[in-house]
Phi, psi and omega in degrees: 000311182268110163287325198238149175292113171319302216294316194242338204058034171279167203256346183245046159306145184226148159267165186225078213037276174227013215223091173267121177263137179228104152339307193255007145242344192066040159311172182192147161203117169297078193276110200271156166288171175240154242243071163259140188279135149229188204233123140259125191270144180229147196229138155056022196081350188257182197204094174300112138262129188248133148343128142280117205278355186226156170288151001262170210034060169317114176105345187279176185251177222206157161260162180292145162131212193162197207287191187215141197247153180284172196084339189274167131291144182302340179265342193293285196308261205343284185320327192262352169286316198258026154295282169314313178268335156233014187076046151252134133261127185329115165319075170248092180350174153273166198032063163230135176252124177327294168018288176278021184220311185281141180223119169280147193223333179209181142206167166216181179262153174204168203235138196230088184270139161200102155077098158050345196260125173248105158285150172265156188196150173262099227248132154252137171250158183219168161243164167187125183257127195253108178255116174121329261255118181248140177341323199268003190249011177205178203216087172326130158313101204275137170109323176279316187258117174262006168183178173230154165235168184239122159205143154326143199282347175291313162286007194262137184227118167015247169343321204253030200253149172277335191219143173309320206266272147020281220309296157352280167300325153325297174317303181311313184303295176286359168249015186276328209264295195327000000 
């Protein structure tokens, strides 16, 4: 990540775990995990996945959410990923907490490969169940998103999931459903 110490340029900068260090000013830096939501949203017994339109893993398929920005909260950041990515927001009355609609069900560690740099990242799934909820009732996010799917949770298949953590949460998910 570093070649040269942001502070002094020096060249014997070190990683440590997550704790890059420069032995000749004591810069620090903690590269810390990072905090992301994904959603399986269920509509009719089905499971919304969305194509992923960019690397990494383009084309595999994705639950809807992403990173969490700072200042956010975790459902705040869910909510506001699934704006962005497909134009929806969760039916939720006023003064009612998203809380009470969203339900975790898992989280795992995952790994973020993006432009040579690999994050670490803490992934939480919540659920939120929806009636009706149809293609024509959102609006992909162009470029990121290339398409949506609907599937039985029975038809989602391992491989064709983007990430170890997804794949993961699948699993969770149907015995979470039981």
């Amino acid at each position: 990540m570093f070649q040269y110490c942001p502070s002094c340029a020096s060249k014997n900068i070190r990683l440590t775990g997550i704790k890059f260090n420069c032995p000749d000013c004591d810069f620090t830096y903690f590269h810390n995990t990072a905090a992301a939501s994904g959603c399986v949203i269920e509509t009719d017994g089905k499971v919304m996945l969305l194509v992923r339109g960019n690397s990494p893993a383009k084309g595999k398929l994705d639950l809807p959410g992403g990173f969490v920005d700072p200042g956010e909260g975790i459902l705040e950041g869910l909510m506001r990923e699934l704006k962005e990515e497909i134009g929806w927001a969760p039916p939720i009355p006023p003064g009612a907490l998203p809380a009470d609609y969203f339900k975790l069900f898992a989280s795992f560690p995952n790994t973020y490969p993006y432009k040579n740099i690999v994050y670490n990242t803490c992934d939480m799934f919540f659920t939120i169940s929806v009636h009706s909820l149809k293609i024509s009732d959102l609006k992909m996010e162009a470029g990121q998103i290339a398409g949506i799917k609907f599937l039985l949770p029975g038809e989602i298949k391992a491989e064709d999931l983007a990430f170890d953590s997804t794949r993961r949460a699948m699993e969770a998910y149907r015995v979470f459903k039981k």
